[in-house]
C-alpha positions as CSV (number, residue, x, y, z in Angstrom):
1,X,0.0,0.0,0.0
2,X,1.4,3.2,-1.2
3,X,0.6,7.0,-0.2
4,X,1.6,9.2,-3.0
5,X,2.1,12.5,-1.6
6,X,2.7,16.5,-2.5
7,X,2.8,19.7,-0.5
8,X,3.7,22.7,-1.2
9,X,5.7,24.9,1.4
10,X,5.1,28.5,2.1
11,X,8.8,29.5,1.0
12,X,10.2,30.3,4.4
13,X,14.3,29.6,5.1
14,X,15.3,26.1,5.5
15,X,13.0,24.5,9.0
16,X,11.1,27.5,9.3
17,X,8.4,26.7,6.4
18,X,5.4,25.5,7.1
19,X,3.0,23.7,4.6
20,X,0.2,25.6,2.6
21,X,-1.1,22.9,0.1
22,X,-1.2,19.0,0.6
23,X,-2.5,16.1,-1.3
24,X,-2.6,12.3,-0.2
25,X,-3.3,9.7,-2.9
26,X,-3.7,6.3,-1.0
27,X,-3.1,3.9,-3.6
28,X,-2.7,-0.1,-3.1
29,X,-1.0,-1.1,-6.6
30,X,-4.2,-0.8,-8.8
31,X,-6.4,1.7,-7.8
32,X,-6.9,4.9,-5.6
33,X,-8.3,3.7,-2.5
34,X,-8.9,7.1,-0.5
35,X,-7.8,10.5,-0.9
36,X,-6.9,14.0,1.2
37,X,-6.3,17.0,-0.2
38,X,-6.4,20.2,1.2
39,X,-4.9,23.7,1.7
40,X,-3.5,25.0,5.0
41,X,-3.2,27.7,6.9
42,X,0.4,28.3,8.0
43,X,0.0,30.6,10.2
44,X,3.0,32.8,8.8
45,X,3.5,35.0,5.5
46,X,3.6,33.3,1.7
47,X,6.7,34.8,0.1
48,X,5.7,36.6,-3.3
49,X,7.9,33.9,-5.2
50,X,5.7,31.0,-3.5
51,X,2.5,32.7,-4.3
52,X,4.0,33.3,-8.2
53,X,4.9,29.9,-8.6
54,X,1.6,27.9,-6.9
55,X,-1.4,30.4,-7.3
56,X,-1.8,29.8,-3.3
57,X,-2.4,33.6,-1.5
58,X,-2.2,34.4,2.0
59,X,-6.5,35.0,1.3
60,X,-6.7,31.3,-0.1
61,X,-5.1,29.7,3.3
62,X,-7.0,32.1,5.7
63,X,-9.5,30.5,6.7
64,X,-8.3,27.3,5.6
65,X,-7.6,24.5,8.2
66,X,-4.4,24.8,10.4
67,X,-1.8,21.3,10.5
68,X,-3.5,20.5,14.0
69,X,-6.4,20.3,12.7
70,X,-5.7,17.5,9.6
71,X,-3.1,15.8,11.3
72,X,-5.2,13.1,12.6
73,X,-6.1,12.7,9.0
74,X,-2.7,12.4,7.8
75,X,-1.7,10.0,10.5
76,X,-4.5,8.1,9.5
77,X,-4.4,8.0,5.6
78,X,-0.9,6.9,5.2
79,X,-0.9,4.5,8.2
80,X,0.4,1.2,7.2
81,X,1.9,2.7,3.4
82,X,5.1,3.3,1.9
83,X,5.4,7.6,1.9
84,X,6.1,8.5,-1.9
85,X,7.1,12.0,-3.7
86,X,9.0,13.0,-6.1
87,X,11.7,14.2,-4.0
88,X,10.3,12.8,-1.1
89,X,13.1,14.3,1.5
90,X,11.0,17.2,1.4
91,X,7.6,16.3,1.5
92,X,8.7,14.0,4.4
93,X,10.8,17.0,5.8
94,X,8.0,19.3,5.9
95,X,5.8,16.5,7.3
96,X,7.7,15.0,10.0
97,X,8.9,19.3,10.9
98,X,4.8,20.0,11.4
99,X,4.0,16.6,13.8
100,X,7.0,17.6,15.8
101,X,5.8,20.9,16.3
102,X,3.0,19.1,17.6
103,X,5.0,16.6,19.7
104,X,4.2,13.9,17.6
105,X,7.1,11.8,15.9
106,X,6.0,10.9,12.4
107,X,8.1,8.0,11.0
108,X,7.0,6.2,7.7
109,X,9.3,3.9,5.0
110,X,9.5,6.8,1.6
111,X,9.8,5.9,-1.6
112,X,11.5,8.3,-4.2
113,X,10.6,8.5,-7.9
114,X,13.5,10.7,-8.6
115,X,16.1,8.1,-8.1
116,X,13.3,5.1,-9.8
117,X,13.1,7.6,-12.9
118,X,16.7,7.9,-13.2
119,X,16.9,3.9,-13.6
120,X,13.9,3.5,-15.6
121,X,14.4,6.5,-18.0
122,X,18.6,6.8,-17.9
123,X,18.4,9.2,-21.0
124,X,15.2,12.0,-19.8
125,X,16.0,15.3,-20.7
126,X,15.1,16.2,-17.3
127,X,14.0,14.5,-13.6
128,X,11.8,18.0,-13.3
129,X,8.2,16.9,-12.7
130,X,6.6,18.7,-15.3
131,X,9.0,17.5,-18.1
132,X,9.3,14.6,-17.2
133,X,5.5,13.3,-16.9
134,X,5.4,15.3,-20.1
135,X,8.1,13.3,-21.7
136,X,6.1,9.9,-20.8
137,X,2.0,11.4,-22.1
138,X,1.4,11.9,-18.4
139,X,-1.0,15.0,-18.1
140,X,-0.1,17.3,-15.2
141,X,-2.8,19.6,-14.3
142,X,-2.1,22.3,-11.7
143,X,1.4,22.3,-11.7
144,X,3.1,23.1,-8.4
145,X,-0.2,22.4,-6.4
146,X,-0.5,19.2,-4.9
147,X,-3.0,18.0,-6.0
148,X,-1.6,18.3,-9.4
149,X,2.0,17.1,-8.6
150,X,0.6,14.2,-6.6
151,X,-1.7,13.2,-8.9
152,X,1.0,13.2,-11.8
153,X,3.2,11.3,-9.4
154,X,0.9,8.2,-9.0
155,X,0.4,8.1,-12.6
């Protein structure tokens, strides 16, 4: 059992971002079996170069829910999975940085399809995301949101 995952961080320095988009795809090898996606509110500014690049304004994630609030969620969606991202050290980074603010140690096996790319596809012009679901027919819609990224991940 897999959970595919994407966030999107709010652009602050290295361990002081917090996360401002999330998506979950639970997936057990042949279909989608449950799903989380949501924005957050992080509580702290959006730098102009995040909102640029993700859409996501300081508006969007007001009244959006805060980490505490989905954790449980979280927790409970990718219990029992193998985490994976492309570039999952930060997607878990972010993740296991927001339960220990929270005093909860999240610890999960990840999976990286940066590295599996590399060995499937030893001559892609690029390991980017975007070009390289677009090198294979994979549609990616809503690029740098996680939905999108996620969803372009699993597939």
């Amino acid at each position: 059992m897999y959970s595919i995952v994407d966030i999107e961080g709010n652009g602050a320095g290295y361990r002081q971002e917090s996360i401002i988009d999330i998506a979950v795809f639970k997936f057990d090898g042949h279909e989608i079996v449950d799903q989380f996606m949501s924005l957050v509110n992080p509580e702290s500014d959006i730098t102009p170069f995040v909102q640029k690049l993700t859409g996501i304004t300081p508006k969007m994630v007001k009244t959006a829910p805060k980490f505490h609030e989905i954790a449980k969620r979280i927790v409970e969606i990718t219990e029992g999975t193998t985490l994976v991202g492309h570039n999952i050290d930060f997607d878990y980074r972010m993740l296991r940085q927001e339960f220990k603010k929270l005093g909860y140690q999240f610890k999960i096996n990840t999976l990286d399809t940066v590295p599996l790319a590399k060995k499937l596809l030893p001559d892609a012009e690029s390991y980017s995301l975007g070009k390289l679901v677009k090198s294979v027919g994979i549609p990616l819609l809503e690029a740098h949101r996680a939905s999108g990224d996620a969803r372009a991940t699993l597939d």
